[in-house]
C-alpha positions, 0 to 999 in steps of 0.5 A: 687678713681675712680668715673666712674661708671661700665657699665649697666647691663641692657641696653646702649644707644645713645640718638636721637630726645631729647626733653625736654619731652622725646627722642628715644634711639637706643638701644644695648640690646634687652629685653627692653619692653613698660612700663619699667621704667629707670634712667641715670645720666649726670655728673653736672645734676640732675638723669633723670628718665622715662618710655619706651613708644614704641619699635621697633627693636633696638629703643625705644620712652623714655618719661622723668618724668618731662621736663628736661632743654636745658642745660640736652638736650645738655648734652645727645646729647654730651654724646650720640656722644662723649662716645657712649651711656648712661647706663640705669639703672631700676628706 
């Protein structure tokens, strides 16, 4: 049984900037708005949730719900190099 999960309907991204309170996403769709609420799961981390702030173009300013640690951090950049984007999903 396979536990990857199927791509995001909604929007893939690569993480830049990431802080412990928020970070910018370069994002693949257009249709992301102010506002929208998401949540993107890490392998060994907890599901992280949070709301877009700002759009531009193809980048949006992401503000997590609560901080999220250095190890999470580190996680997303990985992530964000090795796999090319993490699957937002609406929260």
């Amino acid at each position: 049984m396979s536990t990857r999960r199927k791509p995001s309907t909604h929007a893939s991204a690569v993480a830049r900037h990431v802080t412990a309170d928020g970070c910018q996403f370069v994002i693949e769709r257009i249709g992301v708005s102010a506002g929208q609420c998401f949540s993107f799961v890490l392998d060994d981390h907890p599901p992280v949730r949070g709301t877009v702030r700002w759009v531009v173009r193809d980048r949006i300013g992401f503000a997590f719900d609560r901080p999220i640690s250095r190890a999470t951090q580190m996680a997303m950049l990985r992530r964000s190099k090795v796999v090319q984007g993490l699957d937002l999903q609406p929260a």
